[in-house]
TORKOL-4160 file (C-alpha; in steps of 0.2 Angstrom, whole numbers, padded with zeros to 4 digits, m for minus):
284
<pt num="1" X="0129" Y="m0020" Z="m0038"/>
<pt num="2" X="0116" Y="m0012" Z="m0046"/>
<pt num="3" X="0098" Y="m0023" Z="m0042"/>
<pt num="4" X="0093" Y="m0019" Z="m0061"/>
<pt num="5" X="0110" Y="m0023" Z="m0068"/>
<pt num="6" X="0110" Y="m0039" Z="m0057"/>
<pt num="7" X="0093" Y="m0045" Z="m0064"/>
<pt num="8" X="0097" Y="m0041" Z="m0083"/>
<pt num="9" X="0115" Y="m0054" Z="m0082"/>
<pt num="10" X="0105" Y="m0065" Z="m0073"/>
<pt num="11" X="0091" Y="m0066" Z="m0086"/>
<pt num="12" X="0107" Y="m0068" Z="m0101"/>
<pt num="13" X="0115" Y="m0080" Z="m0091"/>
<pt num="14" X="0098" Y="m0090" Z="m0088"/>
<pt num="15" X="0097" Y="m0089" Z="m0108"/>
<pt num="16" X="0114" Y="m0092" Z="m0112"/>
<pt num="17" X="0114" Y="m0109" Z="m0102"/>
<pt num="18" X="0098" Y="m0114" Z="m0108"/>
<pt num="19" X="0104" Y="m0110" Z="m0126"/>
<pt num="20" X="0120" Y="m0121" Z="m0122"/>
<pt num="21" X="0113" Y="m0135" Z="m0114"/>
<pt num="22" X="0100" Y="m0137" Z="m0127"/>
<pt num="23" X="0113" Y="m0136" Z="m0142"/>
<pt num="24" X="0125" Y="m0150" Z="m0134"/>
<pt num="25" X="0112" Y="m0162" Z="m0127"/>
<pt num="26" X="0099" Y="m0164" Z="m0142"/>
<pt num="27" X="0110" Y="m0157" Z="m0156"/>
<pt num="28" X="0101" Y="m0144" Z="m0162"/>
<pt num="29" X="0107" Y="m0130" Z="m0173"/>
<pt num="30" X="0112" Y="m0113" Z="m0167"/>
<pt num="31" X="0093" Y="m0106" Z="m0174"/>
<pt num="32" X="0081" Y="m0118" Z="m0163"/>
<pt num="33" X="0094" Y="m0119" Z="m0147"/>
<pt num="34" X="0091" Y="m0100" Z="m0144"/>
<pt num="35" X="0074" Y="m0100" Z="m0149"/>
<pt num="36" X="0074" Y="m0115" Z="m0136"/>
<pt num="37" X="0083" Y="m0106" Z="m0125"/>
<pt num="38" X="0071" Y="m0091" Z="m0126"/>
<pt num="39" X="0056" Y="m0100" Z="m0124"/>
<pt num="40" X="0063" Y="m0108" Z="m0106"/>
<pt num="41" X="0071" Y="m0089" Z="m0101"/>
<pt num="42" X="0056" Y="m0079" Z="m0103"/>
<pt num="43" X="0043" Y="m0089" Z="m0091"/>
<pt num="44" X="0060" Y="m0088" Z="m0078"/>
<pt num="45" X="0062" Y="m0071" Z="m0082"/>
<pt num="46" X="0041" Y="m0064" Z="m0080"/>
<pt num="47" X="0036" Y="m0076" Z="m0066"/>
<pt num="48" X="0053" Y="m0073" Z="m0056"/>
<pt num="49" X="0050" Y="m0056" Z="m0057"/>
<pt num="50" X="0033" Y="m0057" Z="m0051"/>
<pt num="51" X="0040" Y="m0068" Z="m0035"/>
<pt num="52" X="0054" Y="m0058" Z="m0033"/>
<pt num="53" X="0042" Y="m0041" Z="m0031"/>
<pt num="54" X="0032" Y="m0051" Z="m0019"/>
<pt num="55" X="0046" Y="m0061" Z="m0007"/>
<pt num="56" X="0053" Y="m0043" Z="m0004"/>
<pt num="57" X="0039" Y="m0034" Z="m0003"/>
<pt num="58" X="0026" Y="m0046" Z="0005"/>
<pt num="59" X="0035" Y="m0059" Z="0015"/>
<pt num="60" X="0052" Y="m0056" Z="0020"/>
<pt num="61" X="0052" Y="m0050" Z="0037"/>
<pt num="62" X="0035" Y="m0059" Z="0044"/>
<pt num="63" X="0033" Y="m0074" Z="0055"/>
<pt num="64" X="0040" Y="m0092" Z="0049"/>
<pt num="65" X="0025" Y="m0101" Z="0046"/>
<pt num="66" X="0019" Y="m0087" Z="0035"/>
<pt num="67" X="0036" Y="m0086" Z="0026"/>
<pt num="68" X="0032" Y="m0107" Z="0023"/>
<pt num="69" X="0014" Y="m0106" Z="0015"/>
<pt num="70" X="0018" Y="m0094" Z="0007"/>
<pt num="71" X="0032" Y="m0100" Z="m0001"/>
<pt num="72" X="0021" Y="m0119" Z="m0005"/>
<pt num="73" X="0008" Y="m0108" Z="m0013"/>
<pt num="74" X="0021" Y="m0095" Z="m0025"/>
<pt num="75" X="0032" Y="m0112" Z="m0029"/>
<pt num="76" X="0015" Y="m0120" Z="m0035"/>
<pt num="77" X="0011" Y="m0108" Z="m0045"/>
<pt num="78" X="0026" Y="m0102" Z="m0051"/>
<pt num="79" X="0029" Y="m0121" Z="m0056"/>
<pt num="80" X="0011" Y="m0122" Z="m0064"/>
<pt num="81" X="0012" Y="m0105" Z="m0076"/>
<pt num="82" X="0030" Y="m0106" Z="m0080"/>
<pt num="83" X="0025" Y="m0124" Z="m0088"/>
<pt num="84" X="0010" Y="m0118" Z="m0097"/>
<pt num="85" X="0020" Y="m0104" Z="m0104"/>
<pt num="86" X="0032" Y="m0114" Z="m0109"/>
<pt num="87" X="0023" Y="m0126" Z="m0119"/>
<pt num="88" X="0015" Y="m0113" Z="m0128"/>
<pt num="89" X="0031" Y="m0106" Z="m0133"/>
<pt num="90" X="0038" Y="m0122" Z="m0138"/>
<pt num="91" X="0024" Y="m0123" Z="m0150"/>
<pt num="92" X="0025" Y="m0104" Z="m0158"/>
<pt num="93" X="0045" Y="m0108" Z="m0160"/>
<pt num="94" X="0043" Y="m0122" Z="m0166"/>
<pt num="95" X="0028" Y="m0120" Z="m0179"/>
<pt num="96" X="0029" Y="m0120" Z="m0198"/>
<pt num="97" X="0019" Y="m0102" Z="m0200"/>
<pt num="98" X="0002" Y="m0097" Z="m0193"/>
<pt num="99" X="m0005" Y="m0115" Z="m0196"/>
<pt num="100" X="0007" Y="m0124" Z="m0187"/>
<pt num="101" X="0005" Y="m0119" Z="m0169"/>
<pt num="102" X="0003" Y="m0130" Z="m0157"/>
<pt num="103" X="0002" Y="m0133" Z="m0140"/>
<pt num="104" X="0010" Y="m0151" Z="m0136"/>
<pt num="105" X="0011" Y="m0156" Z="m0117"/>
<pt num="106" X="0026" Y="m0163" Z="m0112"/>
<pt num="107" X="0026" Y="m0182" Z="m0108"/>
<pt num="108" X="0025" Y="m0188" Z="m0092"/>
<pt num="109" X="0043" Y="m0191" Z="m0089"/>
<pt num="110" X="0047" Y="m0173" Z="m0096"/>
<pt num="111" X="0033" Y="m0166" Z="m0086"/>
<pt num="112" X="0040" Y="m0171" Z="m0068"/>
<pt num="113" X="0059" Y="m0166" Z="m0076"/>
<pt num="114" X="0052" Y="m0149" Z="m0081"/>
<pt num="115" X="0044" Y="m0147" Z="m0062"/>
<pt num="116" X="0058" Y="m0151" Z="m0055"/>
<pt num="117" X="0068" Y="m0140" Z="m0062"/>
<pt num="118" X="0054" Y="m0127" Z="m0061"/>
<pt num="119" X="0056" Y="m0131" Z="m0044"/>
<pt num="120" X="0075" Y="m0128" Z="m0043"/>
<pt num="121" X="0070" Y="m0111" Z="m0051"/>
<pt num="122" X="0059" Y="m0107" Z="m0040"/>
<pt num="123" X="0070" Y="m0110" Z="m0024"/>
<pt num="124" X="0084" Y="m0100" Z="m0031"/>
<pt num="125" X="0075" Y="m0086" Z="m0035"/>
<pt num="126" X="0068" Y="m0086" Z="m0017"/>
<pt num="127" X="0087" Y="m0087" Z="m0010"/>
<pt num="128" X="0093" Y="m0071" Z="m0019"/>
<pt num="129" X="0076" Y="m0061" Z="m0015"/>
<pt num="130" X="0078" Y="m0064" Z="0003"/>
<pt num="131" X="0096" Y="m0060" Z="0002"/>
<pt num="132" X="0092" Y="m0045" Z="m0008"/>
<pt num="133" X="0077" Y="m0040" Z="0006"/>
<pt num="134" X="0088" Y="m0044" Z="0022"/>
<pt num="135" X="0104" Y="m0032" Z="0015"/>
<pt num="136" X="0092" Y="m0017" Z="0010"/>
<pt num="137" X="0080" Y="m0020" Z="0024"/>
<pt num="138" X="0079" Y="m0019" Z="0044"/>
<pt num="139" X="0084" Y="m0036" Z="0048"/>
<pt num="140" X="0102" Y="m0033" Z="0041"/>
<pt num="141" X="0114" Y="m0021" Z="0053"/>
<pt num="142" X="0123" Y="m0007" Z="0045"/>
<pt num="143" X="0141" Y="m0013" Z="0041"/>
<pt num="144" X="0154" Y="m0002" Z="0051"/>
<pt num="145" X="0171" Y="m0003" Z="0054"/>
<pt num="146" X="0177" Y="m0010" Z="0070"/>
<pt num="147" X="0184" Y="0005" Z="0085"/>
<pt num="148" X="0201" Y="m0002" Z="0076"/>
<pt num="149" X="0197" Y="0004" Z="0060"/>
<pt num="150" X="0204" Y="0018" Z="0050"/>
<pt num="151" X="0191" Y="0035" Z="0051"/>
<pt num="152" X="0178" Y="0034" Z="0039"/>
<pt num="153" X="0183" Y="0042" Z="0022"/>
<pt num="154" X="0179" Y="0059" Z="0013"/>
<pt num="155" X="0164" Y="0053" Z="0006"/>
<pt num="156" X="0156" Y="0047" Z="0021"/>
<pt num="157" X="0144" Y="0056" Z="0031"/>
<pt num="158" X="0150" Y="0063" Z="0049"/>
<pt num="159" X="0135" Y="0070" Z="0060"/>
<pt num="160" X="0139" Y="0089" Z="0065"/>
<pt num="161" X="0124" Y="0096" Z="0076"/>
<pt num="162" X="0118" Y="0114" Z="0073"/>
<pt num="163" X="0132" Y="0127" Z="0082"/>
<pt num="164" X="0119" Y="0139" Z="0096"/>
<pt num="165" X="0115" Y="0155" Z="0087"/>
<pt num="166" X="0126" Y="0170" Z="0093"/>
<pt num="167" X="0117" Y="0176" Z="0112"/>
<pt num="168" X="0109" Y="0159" Z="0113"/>
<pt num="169" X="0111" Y="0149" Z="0130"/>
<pt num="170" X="0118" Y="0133" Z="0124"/>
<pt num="171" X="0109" Y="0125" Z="0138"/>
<pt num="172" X="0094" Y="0132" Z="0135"/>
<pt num="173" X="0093" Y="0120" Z="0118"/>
<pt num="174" X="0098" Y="0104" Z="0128"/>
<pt num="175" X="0083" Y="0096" Z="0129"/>
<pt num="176" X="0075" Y="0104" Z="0115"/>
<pt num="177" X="0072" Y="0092" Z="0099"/>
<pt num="178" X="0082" Y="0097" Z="0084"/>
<pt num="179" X="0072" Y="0101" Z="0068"/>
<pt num="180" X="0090" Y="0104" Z="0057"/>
<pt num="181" X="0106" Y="0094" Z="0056"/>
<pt num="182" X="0122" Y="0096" Z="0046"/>
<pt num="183" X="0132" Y="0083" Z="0038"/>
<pt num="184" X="0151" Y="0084" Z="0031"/>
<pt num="185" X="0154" Y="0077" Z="0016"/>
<pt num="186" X="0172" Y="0080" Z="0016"/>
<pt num="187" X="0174" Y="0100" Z="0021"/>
<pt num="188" X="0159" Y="0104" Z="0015"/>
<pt num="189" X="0144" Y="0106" Z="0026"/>
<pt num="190" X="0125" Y="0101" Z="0020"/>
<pt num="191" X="0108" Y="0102" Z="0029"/>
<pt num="192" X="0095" Y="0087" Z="0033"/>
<pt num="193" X="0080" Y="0093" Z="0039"/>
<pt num="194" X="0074" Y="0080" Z="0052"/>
<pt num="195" X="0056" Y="0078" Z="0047"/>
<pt num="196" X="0063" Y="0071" Z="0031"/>
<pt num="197" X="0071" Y="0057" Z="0042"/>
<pt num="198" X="0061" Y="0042" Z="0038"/>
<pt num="199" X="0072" Y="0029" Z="0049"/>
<pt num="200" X="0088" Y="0026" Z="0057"/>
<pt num="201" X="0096" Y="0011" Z="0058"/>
<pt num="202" X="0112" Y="0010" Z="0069"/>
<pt num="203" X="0128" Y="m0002" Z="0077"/>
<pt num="204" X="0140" Y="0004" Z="0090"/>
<pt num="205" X="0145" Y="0022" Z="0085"/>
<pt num="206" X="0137" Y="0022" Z="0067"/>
<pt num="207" X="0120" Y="0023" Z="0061"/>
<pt num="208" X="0113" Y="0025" Z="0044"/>
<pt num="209" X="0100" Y="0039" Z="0041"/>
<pt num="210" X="0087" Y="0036" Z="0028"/>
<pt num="211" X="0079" Y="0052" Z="0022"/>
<pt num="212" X="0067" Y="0053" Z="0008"/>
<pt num="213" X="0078" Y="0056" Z="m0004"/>
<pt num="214" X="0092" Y="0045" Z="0001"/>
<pt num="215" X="0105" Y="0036" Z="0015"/>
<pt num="216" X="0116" Y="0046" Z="0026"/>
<pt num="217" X="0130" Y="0037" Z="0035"/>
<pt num="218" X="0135" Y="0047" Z="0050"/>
<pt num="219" X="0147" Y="0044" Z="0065"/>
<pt num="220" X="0132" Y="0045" Z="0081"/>
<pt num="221" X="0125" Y="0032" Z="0089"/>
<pt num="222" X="0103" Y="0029" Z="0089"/>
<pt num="223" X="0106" Y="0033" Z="0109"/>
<pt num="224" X="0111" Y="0049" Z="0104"/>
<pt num="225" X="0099" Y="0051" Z="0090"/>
<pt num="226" X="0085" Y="0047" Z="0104"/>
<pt num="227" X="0091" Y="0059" Z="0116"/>
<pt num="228" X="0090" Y="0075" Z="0102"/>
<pt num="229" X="0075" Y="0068" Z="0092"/>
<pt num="230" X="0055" Y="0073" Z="0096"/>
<pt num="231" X="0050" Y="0057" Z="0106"/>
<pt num="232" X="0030" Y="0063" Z="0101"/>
<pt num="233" X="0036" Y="0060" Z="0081"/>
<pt num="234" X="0051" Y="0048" Z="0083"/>
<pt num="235" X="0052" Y="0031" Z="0090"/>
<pt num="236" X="0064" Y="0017" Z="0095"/>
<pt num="237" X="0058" Y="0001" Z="0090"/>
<pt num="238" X="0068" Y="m0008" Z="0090"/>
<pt num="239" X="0088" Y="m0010" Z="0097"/>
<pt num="240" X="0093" Y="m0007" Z="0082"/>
<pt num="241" X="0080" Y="0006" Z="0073"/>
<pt num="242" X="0071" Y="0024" Z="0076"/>
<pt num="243" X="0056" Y="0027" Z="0065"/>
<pt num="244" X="0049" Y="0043" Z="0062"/>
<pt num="245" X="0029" Y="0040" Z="0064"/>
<pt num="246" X="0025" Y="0052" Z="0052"/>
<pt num="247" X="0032" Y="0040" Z="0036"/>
<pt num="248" X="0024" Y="0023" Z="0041"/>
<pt num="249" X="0012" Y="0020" Z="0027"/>
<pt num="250" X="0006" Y="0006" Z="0034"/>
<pt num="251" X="0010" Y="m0007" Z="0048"/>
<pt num="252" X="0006" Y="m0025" Z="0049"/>
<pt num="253" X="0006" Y="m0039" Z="0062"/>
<pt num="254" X="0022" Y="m0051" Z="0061"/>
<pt num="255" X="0020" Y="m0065" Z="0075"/>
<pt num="256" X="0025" Y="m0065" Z="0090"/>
<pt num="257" X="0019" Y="m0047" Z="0096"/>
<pt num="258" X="0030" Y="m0038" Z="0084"/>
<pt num="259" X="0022" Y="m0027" Z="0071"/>
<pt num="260" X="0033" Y="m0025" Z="0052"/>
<pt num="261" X="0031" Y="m0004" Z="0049"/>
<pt num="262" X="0032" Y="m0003" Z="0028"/>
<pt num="263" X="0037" Y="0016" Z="0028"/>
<pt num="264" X="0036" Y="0029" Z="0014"/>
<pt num="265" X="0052" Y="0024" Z="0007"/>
<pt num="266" X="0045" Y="0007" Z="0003"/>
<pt num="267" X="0057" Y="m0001" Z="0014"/>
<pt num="268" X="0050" Y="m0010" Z="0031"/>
<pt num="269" X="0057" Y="m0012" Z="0049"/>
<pt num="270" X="0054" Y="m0025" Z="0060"/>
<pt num="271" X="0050" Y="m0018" Z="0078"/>
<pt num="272" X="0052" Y="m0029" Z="0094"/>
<pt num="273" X="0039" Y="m0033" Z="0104"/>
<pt num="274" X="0042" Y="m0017" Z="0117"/>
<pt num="275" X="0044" Y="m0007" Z="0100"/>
<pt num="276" X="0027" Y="m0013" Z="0094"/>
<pt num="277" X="0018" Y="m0008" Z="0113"/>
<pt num="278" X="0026" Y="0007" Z="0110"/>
<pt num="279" X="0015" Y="0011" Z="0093"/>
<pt num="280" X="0000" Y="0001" Z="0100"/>
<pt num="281" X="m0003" Y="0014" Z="0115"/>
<pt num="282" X="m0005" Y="0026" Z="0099"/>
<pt num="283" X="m0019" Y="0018" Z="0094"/>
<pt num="284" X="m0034" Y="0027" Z="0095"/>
């Protein structure tokens, strides 16, 4: 599903429930449970964004105790502004004309119950990111069929190496790097130039190809990738990924000798700790 999509339902559902929940258990009319219900969905919906932005961007894929304090300090905060912004709502909502704002803290009891539940949020928000970070990031392995499987589909992408130009010695271009392949998208043929190649993620005898403009799945596995790929531009970091060290914006450490690549993409990749040697002797 669509990430955008996905966060819009969320936000109506958040609203919806709100709306409901005030309506049955206070009593209110229609007009104040939504305007209730709003005032509760917007803080949700502007600091769960923000969290969001950050859990995928910031700290999924580094070590645990990051990942922790991390997580103590957003939930803090998130807990503390999403509070604050509430109350003030409360009191624009509910106030007779520009002279009746005002911004009324909770009582104690209903403090702690609003934590709580800003709490709750909080965690839940966290789950889906994470989620959402492990499927479209390194951590998660490509979903391929098993050797029983039916042949991938028209509309998957099967790897076809460049044919040797007529007069060419075939073996001649063995251990030469590639700089073009082809990929078949049904019976119809269509270039990737390998410098757009940003990573490749692979499983058994698939791997997925992410270019600068998009994801290719094709039927080859990263050993065979390795073997027809320039070892001075591409590495193998990891078991499970080759990075094109011309599209790492930037590369941090993430415990434990591993280093987390953010490439030009805006996805990361986790390396192993031989992956992360392999970049460290590139350092000048």
């Amino acid at each position: 599903m669509n990430r955008r999509f996905f966060d819009l339902l969320a936000v109506v559902g958040i609203f919806a429930a709100y709306s409901i929940t005030l309506r049955l258990a206070n009593h209110t009319g229609l007009s104040e449970s939504l305007l209730g219900g709003l005032a509760n969905t917007i803080p949700v919906a502007i600091f769960g964004g923000i969290v969001r932005h950050l859990i995928i961007g910031r700290v999924a894929g580094r070590s645990a105790a990051f990942q922790l304090a991390a997580h103590l300090v957003m939930c803090a905060v998130f807990t503390v502004l999403s509070y604050g912004l509430l109350i003030v709502l409360l009191g624009l909502f509910d106030g007779e004309g520009p002279t009746g704002f005002l911004v009324k803290p909770f009582t104690i009891q209903g403090a702690a119950w609003q934590s709580l539940e800003n709490v709750t949020t909080y965690a839940l928000i966290a789950t889906v990111s994470h989620l959402q970070a492990q499927s479209a990031g390194p951590v998660a392995r490509p979903v391929v069929p098993a050797p029983e499987a039916e042949p991938p589909k028209a509309d998957d992408f099967v790897v076809a190496p460049p044919e040797p130009t007529p007069g060419e010695d075939p073996d001649a271009r063995a251990d030469v790097a590639l700089s073009r392949y082809f990929v078949r998208i049904g019976d119809e043929l269509r270039p990737i130039d390998v410098d757009t190649v940003v990573s490749i993620g692979g499983a058994d005898d698939y791997a997925e190809v992410r270019t600068l403009t998009g994801k290719h799945l094709v039927r080859m596995t990263l050993a065979e990738f390795a073997k027809s790929l320039d070892p001075a531009q591409y590495v193998r970091v990891h078991r499970s990924w080759i990075v094109n060290v011309h599209r790492i914006a930037r590369a941090e450490p993430a415990g434990g000798g591993r280093l987390l690549l953010h490439m030009e993409t805006g996805h990361t990749v986790s390396t192993s700790r031989t992956g992360a040697k392999l970049l460290r002797d590139r350092v000048i």
